[in-house]
Chimera marker file (.cmm) of the C-alpha trace (Angstrom):
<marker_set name="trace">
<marker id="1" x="22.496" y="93.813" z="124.736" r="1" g="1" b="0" radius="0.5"/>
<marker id="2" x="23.626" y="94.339" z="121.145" r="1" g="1" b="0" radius="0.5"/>
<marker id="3" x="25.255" y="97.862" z="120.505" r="1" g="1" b="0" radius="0.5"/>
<marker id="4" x="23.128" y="98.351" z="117.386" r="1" g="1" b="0" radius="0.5"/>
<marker id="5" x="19.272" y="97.658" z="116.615" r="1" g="1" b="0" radius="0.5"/>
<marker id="6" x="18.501" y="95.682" z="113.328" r="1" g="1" b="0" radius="0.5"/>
<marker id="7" x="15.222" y="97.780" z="111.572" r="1" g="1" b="0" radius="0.5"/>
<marker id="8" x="14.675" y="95.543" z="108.550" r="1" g="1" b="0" radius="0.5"/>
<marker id="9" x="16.062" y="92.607" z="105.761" r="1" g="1" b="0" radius="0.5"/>
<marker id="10" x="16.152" y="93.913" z="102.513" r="1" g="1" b="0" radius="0.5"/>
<marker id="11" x="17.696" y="94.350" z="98.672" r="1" g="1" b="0" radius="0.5"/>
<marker id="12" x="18.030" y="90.609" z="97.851" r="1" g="1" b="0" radius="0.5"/>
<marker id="13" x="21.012" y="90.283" z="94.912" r="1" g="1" b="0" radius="0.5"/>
<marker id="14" x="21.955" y="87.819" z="92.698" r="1" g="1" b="0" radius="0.5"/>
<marker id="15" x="24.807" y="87.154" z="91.103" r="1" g="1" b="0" radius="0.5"/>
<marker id="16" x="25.053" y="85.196" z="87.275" r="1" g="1" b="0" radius="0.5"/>
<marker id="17" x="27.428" y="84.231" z="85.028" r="1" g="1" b="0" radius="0.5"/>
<marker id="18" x="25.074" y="84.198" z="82.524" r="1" g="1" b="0" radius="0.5"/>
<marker id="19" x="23.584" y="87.853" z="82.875" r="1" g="1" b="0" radius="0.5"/>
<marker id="20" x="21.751" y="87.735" z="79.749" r="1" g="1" b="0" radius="0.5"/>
<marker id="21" x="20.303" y="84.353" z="80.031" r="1" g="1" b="0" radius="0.5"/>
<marker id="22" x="19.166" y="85.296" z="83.503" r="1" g="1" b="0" radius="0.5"/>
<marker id="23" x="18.319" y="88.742" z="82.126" r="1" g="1" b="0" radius="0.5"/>
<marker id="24" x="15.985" y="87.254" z="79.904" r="1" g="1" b="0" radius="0.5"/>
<marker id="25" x="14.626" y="84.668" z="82.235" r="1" g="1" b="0" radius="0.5"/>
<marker id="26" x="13.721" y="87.141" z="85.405" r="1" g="1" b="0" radius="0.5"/>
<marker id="27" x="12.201" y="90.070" z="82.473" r="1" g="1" b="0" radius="0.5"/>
<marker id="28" x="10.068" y="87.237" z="81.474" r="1" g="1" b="0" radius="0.5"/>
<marker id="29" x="9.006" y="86.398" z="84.797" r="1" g="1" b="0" radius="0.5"/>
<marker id="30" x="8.417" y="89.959" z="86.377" r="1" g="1" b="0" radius="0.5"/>
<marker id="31" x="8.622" y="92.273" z="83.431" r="1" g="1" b="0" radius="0.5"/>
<marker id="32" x="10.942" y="94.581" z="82.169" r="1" g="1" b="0" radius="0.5"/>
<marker id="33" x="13.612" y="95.666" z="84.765" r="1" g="1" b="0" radius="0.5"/>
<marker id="34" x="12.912" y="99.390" z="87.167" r="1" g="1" b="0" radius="0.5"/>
<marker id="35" x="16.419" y="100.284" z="88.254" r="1" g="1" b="0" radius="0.5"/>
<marker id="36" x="19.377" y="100.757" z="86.527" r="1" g="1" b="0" radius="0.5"/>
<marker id="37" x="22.623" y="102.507" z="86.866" r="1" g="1" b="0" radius="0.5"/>
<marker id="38" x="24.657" y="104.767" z="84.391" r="1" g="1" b="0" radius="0.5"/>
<marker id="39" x="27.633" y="102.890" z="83.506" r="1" g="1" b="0" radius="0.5"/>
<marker id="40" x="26.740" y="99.687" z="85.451" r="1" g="1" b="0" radius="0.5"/>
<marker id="41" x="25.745" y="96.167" z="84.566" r="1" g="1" b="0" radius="0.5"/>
<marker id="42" x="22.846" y="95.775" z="87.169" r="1" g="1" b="0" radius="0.5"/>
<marker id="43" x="19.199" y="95.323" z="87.104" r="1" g="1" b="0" radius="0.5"/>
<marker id="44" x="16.449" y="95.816" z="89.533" r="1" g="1" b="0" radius="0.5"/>
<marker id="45" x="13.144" y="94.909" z="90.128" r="1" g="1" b="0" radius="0.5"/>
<marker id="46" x="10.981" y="95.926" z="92.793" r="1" g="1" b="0" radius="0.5"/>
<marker id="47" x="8.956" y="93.044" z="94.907" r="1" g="1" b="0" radius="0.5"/>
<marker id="48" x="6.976" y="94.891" z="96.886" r="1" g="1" b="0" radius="0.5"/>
<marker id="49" x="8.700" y="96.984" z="99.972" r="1" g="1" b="0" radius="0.5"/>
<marker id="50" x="12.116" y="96.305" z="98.310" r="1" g="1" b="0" radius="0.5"/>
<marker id="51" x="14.595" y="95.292" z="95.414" r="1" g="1" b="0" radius="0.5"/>
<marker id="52" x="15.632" y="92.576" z="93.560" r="1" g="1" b="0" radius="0.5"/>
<marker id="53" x="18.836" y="93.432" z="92.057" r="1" g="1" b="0" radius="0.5"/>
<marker id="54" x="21.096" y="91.134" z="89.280" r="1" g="1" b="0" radius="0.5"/>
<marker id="55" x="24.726" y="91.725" z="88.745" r="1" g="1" b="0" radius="0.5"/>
<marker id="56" x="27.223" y="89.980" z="86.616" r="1" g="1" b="0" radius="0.5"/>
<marker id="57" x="29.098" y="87.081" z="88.060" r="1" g="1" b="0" radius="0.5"/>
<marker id="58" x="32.331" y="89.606" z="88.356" r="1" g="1" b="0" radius="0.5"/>
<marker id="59" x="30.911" y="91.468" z="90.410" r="1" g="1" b="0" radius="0.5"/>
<marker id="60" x="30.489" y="88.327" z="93.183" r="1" g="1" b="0" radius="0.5"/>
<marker id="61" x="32.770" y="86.429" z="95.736" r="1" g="1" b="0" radius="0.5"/>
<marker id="62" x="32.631" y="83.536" z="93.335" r="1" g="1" b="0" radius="0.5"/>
<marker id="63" x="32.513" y="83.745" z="89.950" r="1" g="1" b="0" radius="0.5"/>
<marker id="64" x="32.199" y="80.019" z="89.440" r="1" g="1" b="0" radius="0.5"/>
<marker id="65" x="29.087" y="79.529" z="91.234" r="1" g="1" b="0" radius="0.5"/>
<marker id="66" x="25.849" y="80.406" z="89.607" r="1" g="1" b="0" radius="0.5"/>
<marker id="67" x="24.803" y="82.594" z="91.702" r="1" g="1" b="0" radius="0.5"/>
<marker id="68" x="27.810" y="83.246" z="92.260" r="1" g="1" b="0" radius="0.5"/>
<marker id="69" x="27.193" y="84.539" z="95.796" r="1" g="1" b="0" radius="0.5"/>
<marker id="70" x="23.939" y="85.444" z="97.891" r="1" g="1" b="0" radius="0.5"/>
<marker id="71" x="23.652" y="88.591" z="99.373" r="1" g="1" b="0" radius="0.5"/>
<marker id="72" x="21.303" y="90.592" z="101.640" r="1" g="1" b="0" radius="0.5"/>
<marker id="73" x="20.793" y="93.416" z="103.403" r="1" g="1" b="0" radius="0.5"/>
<marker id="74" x="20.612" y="94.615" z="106.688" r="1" g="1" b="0" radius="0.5"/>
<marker id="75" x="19.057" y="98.018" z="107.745" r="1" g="1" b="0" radius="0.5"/>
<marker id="76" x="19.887" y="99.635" z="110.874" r="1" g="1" b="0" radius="0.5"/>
<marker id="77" x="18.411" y="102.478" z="113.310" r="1" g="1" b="0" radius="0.5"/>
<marker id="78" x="20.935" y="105.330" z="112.050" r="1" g="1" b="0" radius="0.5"/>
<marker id="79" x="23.708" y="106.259" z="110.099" r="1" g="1" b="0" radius="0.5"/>
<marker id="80" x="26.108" y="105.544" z="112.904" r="1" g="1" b="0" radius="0.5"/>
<marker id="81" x="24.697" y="102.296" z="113.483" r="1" g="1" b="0" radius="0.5"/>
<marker id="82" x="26.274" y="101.382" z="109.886" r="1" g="1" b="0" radius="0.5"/>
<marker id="83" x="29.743" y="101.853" z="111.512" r="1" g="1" b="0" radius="0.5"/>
<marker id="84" x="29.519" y="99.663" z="114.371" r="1" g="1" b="0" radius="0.5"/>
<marker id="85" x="27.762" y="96.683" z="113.024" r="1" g="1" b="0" radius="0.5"/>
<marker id="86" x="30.650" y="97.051" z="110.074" r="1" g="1" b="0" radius="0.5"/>
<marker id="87" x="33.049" y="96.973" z="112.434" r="1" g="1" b="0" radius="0.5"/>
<marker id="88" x="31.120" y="93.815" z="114.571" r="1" g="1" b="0" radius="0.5"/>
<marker id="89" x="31.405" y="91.853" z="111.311" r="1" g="1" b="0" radius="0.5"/>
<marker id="90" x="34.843" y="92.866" z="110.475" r="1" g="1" b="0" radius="0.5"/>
<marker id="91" x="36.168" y="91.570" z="114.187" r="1" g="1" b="0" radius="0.5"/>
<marker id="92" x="33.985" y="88.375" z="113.360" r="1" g="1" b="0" radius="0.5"/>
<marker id="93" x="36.105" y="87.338" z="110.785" r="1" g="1" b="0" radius="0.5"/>
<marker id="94" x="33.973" y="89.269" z="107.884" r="1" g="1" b="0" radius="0.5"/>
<marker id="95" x="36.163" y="90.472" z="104.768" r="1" g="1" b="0" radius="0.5"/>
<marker id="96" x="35.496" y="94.216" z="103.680" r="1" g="1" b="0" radius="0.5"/>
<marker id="97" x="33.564" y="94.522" z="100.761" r="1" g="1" b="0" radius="0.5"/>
<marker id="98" x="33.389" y="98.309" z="101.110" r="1" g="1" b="0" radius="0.5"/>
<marker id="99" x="33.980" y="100.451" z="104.274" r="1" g="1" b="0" radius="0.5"/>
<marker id="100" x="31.002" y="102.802" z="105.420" r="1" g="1" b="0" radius="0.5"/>
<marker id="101" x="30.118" y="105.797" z="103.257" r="1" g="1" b="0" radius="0.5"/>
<marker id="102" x="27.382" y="107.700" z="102.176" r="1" g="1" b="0" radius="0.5"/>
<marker id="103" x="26.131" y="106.696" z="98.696" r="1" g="1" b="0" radius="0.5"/>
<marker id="104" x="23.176" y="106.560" z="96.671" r="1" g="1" b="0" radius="0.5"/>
<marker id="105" x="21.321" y="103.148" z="95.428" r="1" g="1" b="0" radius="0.5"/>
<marker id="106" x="17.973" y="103.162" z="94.813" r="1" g="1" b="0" radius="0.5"/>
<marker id="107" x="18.099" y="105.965" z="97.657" r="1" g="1" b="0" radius="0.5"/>
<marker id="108" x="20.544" y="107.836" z="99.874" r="1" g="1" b="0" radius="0.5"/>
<marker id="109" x="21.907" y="105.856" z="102.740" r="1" g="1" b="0" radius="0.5"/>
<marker id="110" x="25.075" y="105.076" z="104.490" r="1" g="1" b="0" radius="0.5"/>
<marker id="111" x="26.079" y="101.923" z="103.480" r="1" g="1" b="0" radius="0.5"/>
<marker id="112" x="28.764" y="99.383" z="103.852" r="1" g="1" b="0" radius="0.5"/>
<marker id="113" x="29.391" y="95.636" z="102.980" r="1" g="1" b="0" radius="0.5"/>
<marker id="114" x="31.443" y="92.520" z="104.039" r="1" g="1" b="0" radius="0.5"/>
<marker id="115" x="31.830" y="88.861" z="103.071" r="1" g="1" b="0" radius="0.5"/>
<marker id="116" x="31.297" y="86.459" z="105.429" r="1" g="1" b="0" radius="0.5"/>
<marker id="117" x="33.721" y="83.229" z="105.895" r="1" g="1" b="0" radius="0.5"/>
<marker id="118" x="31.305" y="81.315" z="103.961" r="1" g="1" b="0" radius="0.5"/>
<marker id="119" x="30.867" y="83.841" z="100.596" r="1" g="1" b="0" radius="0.5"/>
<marker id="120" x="27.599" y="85.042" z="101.500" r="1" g="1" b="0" radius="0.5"/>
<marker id="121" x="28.008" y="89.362" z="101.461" r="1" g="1" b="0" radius="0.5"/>
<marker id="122" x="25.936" y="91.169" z="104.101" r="1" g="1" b="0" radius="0.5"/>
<marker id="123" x="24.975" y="94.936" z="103.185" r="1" g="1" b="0" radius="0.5"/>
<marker id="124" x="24.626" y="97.035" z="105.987" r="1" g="1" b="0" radius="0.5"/>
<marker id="125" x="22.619" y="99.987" z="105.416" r="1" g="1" b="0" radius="0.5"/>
<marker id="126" x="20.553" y="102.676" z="106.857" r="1" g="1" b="0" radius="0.5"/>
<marker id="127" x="18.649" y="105.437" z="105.110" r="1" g="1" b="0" radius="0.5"/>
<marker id="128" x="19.691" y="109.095" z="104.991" r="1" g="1" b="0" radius="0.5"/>
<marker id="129" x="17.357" y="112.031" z="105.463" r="1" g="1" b="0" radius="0.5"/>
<link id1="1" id2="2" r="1" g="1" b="0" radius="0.2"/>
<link id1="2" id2="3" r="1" g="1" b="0" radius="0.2"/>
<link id1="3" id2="4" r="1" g="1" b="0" radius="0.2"/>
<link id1="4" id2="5" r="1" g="1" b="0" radius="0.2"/>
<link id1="5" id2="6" r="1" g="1" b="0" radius="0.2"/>
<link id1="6" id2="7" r="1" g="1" b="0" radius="0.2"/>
<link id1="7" id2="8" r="1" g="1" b="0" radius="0.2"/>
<link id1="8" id2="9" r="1" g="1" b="0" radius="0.2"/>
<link id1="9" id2="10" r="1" g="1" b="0" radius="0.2"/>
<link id1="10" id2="11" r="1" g="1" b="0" radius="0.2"/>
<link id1="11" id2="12" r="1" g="1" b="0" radius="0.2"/>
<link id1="12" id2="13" r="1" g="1" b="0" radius="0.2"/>
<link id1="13" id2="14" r="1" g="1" b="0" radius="0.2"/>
<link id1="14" id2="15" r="1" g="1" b="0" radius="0.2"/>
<link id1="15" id2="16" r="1" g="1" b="0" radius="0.2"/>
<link id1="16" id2="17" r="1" g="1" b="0" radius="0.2"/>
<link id1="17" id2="18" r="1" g="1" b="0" radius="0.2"/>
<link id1="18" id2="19" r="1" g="1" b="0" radius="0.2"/>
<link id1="19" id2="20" r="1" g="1" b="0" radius="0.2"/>
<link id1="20" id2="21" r="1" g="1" b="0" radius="0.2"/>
<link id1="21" id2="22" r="1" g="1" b="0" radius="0.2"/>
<link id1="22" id2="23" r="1" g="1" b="0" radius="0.2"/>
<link id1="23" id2="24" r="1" g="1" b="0" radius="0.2"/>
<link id1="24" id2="25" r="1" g="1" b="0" radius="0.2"/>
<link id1="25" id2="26" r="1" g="1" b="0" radius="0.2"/>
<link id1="26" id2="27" r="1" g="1" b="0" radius="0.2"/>
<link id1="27" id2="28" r="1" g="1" b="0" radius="0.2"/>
<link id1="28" id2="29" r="1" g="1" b="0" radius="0.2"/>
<link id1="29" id2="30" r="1" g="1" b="0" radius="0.2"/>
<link id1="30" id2="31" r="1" g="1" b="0" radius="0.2"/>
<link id1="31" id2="32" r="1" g="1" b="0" radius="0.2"/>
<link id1="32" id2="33" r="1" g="1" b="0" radius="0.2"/>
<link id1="33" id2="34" r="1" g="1" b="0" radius="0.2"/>
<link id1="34" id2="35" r="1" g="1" b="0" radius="0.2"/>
<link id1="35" id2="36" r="1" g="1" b="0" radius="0.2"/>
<link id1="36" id2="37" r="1" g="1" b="0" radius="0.2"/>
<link id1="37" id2="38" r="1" g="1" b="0" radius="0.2"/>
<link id1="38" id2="39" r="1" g="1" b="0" radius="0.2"/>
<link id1="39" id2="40" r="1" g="1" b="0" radius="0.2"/>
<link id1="40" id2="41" r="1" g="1" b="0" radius="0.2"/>
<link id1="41" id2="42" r="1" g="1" b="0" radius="0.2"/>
<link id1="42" id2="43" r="1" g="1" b="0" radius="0.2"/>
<link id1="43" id2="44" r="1" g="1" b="0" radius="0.2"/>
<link id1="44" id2="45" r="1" g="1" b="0" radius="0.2"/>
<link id1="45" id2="46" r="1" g="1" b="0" radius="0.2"/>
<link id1="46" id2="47" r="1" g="1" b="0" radius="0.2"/>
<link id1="47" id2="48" r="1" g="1" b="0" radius="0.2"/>
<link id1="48" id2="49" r="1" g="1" b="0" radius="0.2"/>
<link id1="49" id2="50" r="1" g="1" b="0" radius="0.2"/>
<link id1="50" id2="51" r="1" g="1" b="0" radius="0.2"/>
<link id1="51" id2="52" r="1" g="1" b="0" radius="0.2"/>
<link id1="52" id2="53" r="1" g="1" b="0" radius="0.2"/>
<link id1="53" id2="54" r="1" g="1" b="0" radius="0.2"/>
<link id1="54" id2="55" r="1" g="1" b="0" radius="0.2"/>
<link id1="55" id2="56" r="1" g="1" b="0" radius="0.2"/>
<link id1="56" id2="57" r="1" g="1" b="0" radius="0.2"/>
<link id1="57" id2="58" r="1" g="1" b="0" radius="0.2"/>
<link id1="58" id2="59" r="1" g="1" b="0" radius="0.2"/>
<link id1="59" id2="60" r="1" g="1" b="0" radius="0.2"/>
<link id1="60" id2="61" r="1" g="1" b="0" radius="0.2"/>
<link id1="61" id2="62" r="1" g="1" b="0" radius="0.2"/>
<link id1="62" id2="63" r="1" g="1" b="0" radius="0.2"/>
<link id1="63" id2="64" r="1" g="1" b="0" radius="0.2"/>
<link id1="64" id2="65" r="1" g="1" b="0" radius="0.2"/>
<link id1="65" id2="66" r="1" g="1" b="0" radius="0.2"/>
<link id1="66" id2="67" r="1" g="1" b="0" radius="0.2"/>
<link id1="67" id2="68" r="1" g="1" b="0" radius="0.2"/>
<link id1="68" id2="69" r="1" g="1" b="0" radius="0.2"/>
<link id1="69" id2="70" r="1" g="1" b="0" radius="0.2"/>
<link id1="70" id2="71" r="1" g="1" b="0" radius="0.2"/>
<link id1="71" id2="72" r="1" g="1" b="0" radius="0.2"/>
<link id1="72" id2="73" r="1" g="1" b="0" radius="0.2"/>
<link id1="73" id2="74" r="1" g="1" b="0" radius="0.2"/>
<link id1="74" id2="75" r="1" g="1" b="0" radius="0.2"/>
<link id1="75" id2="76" r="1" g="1" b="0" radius="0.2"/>
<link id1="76" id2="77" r="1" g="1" b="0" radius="0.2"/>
<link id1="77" id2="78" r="1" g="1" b="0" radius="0.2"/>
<link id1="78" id2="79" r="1" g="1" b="0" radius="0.2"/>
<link id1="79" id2="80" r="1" g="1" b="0" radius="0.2"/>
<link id1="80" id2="81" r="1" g="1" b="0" radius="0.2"/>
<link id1="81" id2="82" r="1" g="1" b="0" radius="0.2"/>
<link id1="82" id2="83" r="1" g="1" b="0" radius="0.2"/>
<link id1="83" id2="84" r="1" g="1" b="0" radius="0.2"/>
<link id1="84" id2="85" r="1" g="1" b="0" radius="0.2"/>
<link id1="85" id2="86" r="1" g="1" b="0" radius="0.2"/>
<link id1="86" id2="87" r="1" g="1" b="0" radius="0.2"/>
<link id1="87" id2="88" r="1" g="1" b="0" radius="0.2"/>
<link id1="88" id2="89" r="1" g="1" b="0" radius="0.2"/>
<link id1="89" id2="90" r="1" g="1" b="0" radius="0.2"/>
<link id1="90" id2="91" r="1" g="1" b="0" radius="0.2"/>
<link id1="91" id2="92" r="1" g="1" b="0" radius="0.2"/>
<link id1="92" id2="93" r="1" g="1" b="0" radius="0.2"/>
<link id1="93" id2="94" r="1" g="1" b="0" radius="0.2"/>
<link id1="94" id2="95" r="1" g="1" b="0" radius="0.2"/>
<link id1="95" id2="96" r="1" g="1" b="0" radius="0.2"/>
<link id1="96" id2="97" r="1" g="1" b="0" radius="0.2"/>
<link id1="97" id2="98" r="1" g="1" b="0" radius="0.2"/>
<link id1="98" id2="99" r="1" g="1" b="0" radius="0.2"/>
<link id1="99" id2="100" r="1" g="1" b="0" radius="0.2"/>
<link id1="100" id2="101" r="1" g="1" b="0" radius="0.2"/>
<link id1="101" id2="102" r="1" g="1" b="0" radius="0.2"/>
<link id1="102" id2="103" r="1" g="1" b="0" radius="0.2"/>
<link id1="103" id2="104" r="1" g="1" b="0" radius="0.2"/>
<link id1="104" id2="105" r="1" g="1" b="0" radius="0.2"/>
<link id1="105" id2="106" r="1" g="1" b="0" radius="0.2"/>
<link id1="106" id2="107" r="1" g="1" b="0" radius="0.2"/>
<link id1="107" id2="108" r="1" g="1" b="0" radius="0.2"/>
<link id1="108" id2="109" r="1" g="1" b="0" radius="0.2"/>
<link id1="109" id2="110" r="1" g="1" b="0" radius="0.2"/>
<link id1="110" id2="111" r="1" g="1" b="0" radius="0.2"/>
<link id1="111" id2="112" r="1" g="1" b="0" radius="0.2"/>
<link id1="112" id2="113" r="1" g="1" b="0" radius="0.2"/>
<link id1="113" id2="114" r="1" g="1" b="0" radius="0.2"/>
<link id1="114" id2="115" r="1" g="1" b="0" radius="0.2"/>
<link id1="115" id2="116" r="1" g="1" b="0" radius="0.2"/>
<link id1="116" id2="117" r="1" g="1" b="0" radius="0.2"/>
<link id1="117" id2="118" r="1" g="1" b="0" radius="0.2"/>
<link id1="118" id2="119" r="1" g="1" b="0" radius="0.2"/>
<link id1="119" id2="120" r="1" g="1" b="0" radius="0.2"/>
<link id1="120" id2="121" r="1" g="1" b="0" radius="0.2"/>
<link id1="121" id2="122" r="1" g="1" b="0" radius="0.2"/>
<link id1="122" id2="123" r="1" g="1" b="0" radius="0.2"/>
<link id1="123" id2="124" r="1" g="1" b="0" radius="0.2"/>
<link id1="124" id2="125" r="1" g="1" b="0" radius="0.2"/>
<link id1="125" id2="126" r="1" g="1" b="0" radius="0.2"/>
<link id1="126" id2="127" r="1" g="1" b="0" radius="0.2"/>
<link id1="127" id2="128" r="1" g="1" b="0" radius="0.2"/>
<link id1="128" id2="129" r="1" g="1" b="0" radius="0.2"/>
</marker_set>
């Protein structure tokens, strides 16, 4: 039996080398962007129970791909949950992307994130109340 129970897949991001080609592109397709963040270079659109969000290429595991890495999401049962699936990755071979805190992002939740072997980056997330 796992040590931690998986609640959800969520907060699909892309990463583009092009930002303001795909920008343009993804405001065409679904409208004008919902999130944004002060000081930031990412966009967000919500798709029904949760997020798409763009960020520059930079920002990615590979900044000559476009994307330039996939990443998703994974919510947990509670906060402490975050820690110990972090720390599962990490021991799997997983890179840290950033160690568990608690931070705001479209809401507050203690979150954390790691890059797989392969370039993919897995957010690991639960909500705070």
């Amino acid at each position: 039996m796992k040590p931690f129970t998986i609640v959800g897949l969520n907060f699909v991001s892309l990463y583009m080398r092009d930002i303001e080609a795909a920008l343009a592109f993804y405001t065409n397709v679904f409208g004008p962007h919902e999130y944004t963040e002060e000081g930031q270079i990412l966009y967000g659109w919500r798709m029904g129970s949760t997020w798409l969000t763009m960020f520059p290429s930079i920002a990615g595991t590979d900044t000559e791909r476009n994307p330039c890495n996939t990443e998703f999401g994974i919510q947990v049962e509670t906060p402490e949950h975050v820690d110990v699936l972090y720390d599962a990755l990490i021991a799997a071979g997983a890179t840290s992307g950033m160690s568990p805190s608690d931070t705001t992002m479209y809401d507050k939740m203690r979150f954390s994130c790691v890059d797989d072997p392969f370039g993919v980056r897995i957010d690991v997330y639960c909500p705070l109340v």
